[in-house]
N, C-alpha and C positions, 0 to 999 in steps of 0.2 A: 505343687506336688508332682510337676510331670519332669523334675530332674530332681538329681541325686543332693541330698544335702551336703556340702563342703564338710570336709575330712576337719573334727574340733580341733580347734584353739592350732592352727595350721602353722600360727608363728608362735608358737610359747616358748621355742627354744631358739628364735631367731633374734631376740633383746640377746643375749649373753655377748658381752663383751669379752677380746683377748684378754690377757693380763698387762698392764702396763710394767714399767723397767723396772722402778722400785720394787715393785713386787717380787720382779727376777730375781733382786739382788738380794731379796729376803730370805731367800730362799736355801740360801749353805749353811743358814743356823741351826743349830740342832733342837731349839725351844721351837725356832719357828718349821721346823722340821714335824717334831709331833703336834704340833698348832694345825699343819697342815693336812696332815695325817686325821686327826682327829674331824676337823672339818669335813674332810673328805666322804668320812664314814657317815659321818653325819648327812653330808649330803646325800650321800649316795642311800640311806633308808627313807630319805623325804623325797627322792627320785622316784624311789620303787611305789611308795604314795600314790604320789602323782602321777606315775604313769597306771595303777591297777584303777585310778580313778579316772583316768582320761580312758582306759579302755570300757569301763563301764559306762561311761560317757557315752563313748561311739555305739557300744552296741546299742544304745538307746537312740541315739540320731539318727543311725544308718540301718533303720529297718526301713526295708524296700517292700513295695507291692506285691502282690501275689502273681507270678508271670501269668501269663496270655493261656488263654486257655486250648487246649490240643482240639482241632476238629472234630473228635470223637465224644468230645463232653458237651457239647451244642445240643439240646434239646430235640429230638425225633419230632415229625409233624404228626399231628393228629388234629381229629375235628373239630375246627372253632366254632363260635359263635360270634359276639362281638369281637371278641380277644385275636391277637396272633394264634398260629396253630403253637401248641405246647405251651400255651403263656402264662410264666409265672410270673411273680411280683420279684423272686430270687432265682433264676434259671442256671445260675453260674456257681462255682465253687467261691467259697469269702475267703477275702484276704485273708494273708494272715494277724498281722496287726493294723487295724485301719483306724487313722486319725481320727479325736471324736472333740478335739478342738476348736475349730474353724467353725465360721459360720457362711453359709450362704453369697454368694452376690448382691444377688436379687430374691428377695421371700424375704418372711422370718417364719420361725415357730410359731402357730396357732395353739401347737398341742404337739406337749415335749416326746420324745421318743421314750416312751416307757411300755410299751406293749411289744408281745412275743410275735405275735401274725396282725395283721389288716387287712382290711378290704378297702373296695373304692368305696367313697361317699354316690348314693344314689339321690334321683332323682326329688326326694323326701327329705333331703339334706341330713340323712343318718351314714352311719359306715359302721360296719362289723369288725369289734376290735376282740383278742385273746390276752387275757395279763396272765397266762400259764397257770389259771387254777382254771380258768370258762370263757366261753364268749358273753358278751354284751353287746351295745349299742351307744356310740356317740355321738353327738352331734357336732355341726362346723365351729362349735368352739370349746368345743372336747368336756361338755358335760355327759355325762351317764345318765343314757336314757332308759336305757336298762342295764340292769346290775350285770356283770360278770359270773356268770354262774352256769350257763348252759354249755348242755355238749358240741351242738352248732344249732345256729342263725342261718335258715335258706334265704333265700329272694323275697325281697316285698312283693305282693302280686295284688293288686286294687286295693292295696292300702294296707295290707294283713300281710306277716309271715310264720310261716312255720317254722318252730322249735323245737327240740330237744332238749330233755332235762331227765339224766335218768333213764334212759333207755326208753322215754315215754313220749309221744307229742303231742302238742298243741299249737294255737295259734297267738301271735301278739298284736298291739296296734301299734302305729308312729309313736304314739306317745309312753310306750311302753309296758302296757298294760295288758291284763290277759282279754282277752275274746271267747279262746274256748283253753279252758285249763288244759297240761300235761296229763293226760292222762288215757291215752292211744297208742296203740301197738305199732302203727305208722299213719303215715296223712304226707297229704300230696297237697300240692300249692292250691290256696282258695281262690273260685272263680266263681263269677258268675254266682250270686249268692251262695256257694254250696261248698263245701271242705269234703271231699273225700276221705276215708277215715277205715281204720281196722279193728276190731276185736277180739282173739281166739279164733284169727286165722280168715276172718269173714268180712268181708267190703260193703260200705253204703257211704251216704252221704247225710253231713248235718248240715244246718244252717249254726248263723252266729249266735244263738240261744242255746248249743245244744242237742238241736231235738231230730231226731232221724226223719230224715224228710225222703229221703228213700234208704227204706231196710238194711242193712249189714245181713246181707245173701249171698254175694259175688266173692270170686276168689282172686280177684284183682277187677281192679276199676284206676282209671285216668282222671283227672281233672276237665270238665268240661270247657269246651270252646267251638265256638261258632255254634252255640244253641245243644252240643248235644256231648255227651262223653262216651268212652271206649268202656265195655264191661266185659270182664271172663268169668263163664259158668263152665266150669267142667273142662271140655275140650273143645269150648265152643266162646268165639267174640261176636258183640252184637253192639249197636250202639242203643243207648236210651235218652230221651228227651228227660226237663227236670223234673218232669210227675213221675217219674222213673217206669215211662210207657219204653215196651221195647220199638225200634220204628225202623229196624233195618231189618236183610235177610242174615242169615248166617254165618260166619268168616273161620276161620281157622283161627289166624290172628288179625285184631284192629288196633290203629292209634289214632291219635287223636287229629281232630281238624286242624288246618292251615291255609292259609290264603285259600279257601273253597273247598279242599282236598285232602283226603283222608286213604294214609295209605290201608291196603286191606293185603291180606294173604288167602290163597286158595290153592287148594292141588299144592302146597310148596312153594306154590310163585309169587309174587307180588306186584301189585296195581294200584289200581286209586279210583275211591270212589268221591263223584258231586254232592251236595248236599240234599237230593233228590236220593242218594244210595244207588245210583245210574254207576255202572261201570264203564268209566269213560275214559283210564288208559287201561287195557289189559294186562292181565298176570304173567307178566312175561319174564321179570326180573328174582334174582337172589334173594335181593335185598332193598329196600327203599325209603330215601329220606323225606324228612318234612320239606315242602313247599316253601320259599320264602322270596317274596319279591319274582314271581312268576316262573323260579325254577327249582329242579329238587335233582339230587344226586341218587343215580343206583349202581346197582352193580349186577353184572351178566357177566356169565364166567371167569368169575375174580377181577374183571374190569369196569372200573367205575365211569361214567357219561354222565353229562348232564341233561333235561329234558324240559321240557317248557310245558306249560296247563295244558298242551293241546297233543303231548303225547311223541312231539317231534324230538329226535335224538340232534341237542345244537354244539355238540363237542365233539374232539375225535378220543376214544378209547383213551384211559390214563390208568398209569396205577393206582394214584387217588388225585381227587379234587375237595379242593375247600372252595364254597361259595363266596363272593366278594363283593362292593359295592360299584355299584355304578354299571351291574350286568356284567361284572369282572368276574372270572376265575382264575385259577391259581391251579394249574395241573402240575403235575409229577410223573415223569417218563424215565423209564432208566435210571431211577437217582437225581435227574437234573429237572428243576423247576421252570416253568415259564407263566407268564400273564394270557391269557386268552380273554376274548371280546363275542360274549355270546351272544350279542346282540348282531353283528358283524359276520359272527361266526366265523373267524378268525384269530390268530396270535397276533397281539402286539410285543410281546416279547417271545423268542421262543425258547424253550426249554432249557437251559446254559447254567442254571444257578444251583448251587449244593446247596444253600439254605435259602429260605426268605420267608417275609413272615407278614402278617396285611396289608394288602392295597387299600392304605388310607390317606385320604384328603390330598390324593394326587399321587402320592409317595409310595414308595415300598423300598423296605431294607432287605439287602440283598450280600450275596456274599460266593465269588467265583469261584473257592477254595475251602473256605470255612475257615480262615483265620481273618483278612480282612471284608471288615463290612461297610458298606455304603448305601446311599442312596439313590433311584432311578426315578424317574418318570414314566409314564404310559408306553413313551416312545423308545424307554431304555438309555436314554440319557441322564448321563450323576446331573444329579440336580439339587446335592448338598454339598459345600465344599467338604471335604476332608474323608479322614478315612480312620475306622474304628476299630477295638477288638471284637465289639458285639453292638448290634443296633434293634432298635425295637420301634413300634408305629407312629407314628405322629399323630397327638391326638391334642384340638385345641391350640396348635399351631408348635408345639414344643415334642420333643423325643427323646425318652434317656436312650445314652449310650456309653460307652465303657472304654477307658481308656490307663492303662497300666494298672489295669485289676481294677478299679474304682470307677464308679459312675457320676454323670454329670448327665445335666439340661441342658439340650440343646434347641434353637429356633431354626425358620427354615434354611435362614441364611449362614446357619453353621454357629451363630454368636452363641456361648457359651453364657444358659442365665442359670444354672448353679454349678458352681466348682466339680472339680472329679475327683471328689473325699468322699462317696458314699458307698455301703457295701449294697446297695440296693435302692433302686427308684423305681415305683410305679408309675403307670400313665396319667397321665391327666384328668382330671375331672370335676367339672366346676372352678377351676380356679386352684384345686387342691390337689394336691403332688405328695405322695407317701414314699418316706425316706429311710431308711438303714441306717444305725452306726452303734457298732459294738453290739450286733445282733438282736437291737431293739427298734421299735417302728415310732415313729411321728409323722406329724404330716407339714407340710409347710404353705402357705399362702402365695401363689404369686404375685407379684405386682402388676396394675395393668389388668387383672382379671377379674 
């Protein structure tokens, strides 16, 4: 697919022969005169034939990929998680007509492409699938674990997620089964035996029978963690233990725990309290993110820093930062991205890039302009041969990327282990790679995995 299909039937007029002498000599006859006449016309309606059917030919051979896409359609960064910032499973414009004949290198189909959206398969071995009436549930060999019927499927969270059905939610199991019926105004992920849960406006918590184990009182409530959850009365946050004892002082606004630390707001500002309720960074900031792996992002005067549990600023001022593994971050200065090392408290890359998107498993895709992408290293060295229209993370040692409109699998070494026919490839996970084609999802198997 990465060149142009040869122009059809290129010799169909290159068999015809001159006329031989005889023929010449036939030719002053007056019978063989309208013989020839007659032929002619004749030919000349089976020409016209065959040429309005070799053009509809062509136009059927010579559809080309959707061109490259302009720097301004690349996705904006925002706050990730696990994911790249902006990460979609589709971040690009679809081709226009994309091949749905071909099959794979390396994979086959586990589970044909017949759904509208997917998710990754988690931990639980399910993945969140849409066939354009509901979500359901499949599992790695594309049975339906739950029917297709809800509005959205959130995250498993200790074994249970929360659904929608009808404006209404509830909780499900792995196996697909209810826990706590549809039938709540809203609900937050279950934790720690407890489902947060709404009714005409008012917060508590059930357990998995049911039964209000603390009242529907509050006017927003958190999902517990680290022993205790966030609750709003009035104009007032306070944390409670799960006897629904109140055990902090007062906040403005609270969130929930993290790695120890719970951000808190007072006067307008924001800090972070221990699990003591000690105020042990002060309110000093805008705004403040959850903790994770020993650092959390805020912002002071429209500038984002990173800060470590003990309060110390280990970044220099950014327009934004995303968190990253290995004590990595990813700031944003001016428009141009770099890698920093807060452990080091230093860049390893400095700021240079128009786009980029996770420092994962060594790697980050990157991209000096916004039209060609690649990849670096820690040290800023390409560390993948070649060069893309769009690259995305490495995850499980493979990374899709894109190349004349259509995506392909790529390993570290650049070896191409699925063709670039896809209008869309997700990241890796377990073995399982979610594929596009003709604006429908399947997933494929690796080999090796």
């Amino acid at each position: 697919m990465d060149e142009q299909p040869p122009h059809p039937y290129p010799g169909v007029w290159a068999g015809r022969k001159p006329p031989d002498e005889d023929r010449q000599s036939r030719m002053g006859s007056p019978l063989a005169v309208l013989v020839i006449i007659a032929t002619v016309i004749i030919l000349g309606c089976l020409s016209l034939f065959v040429i309005f059917d070799l053009l509809g030919l062509r136009s059927f051979l010579t559809k080309t990929p959707a061109p490259s896409l302009p720097p301004e359609s690349f996705p904006s960064q925002q706050m990730p998680s696990e994911l790249p910032p902006s990460y979609n499973p589709c971040p690009w414009s679809e081709p226009s007509s994309p091949p749905s004949d071909e099959l794979p290198q390396d994979g086959d189909f586990v589970i044909d492409p017949v759904f509208e959206q997917v998710g990754d398969f988690d931990e639980n071995g399910l993945a969140p699938v849409y066939d354009g009436l509901g979500w359901g549930l499949i599992d790695w060999e594309g049975n339906q674990v739950l029917e297709c019927a809800f509005d959205h499927i959130f995250e498993f969270s200790q074994g249970y997620a929360v659904v929608e059905l009808q404006e209404l939610y509830g909780l499900v199991t792995t196996f697909g089964e209810f826990a706590v019926q549809p039938e709540w105004e809203n609900a937050f992920y279950y934790s720690q035996g407890l489902l947060p849960v709404s009714r005409d406006g008012k917060y508590g918590f059930i357990d998995l029978s049911g039964n209000e184990v603390i009242p529907l009182q509050y006017d927003d409530a958190y999902s517990f963690e680290e022993g205790y959850a966030a609750v709003t009365l009035g104009k007032s946050s306070f944390f409670i233990n799960d006897q629904g004892h109140t055990v902090s002082p007062v906040y403005q606004e609270a969130f929930s725990f993290s790695d120890g630390l719970a951000p808190v707001c007072q006067n307008g500002a924001w800090g972070y309290v221990d699990s003591s309720f000690e105020l042990v960074i002060p309110c000093l900031y805008d705004s403040a993110g959850f903790f994770t792996q020993g650092y959390a992002v805020v912002i002071k005067n429209s500038r984002s820093m990173v800060i470590d549990a003990a309060g110390n600023q280990v970044s220099p001022p950014a327009d934004q930062i995303w968190l990253q593994e290995s004590g990595y971050a990813l700031l944003e200065i001016n428009g141009f991205l770099g890698l920093y090392d807060l452990v080091e408290e230093g860049y390893l890359i400095t700021p240079q890039y128009r786009n980029a998107f996770l420092f994962s498993e060594g790697l980050m895709p990157v991209t000096p302009d916004g039209s060609a992408w690649y990849y670096v290293d820690e040290d800023n060295r390409p560390a993948v041969p070649g060069e893309y229209e769009f690259a995305l993370p490495f995850r499980e040692g493979v990374a899709p990327v894109m190349l004349d409109g259509y995506y392909g699998l790529i390993d570290r070494d650049g070896n191409v282990i699925l063709d670039f026919i896809w209008d869309s490839i997700g990241p890796c996970k377990n073995g399982m790679v979610a594929v596009e084609t003709d604006g429908l999802y399947g997933f494929i198997k690796l080999h090796g995995k």
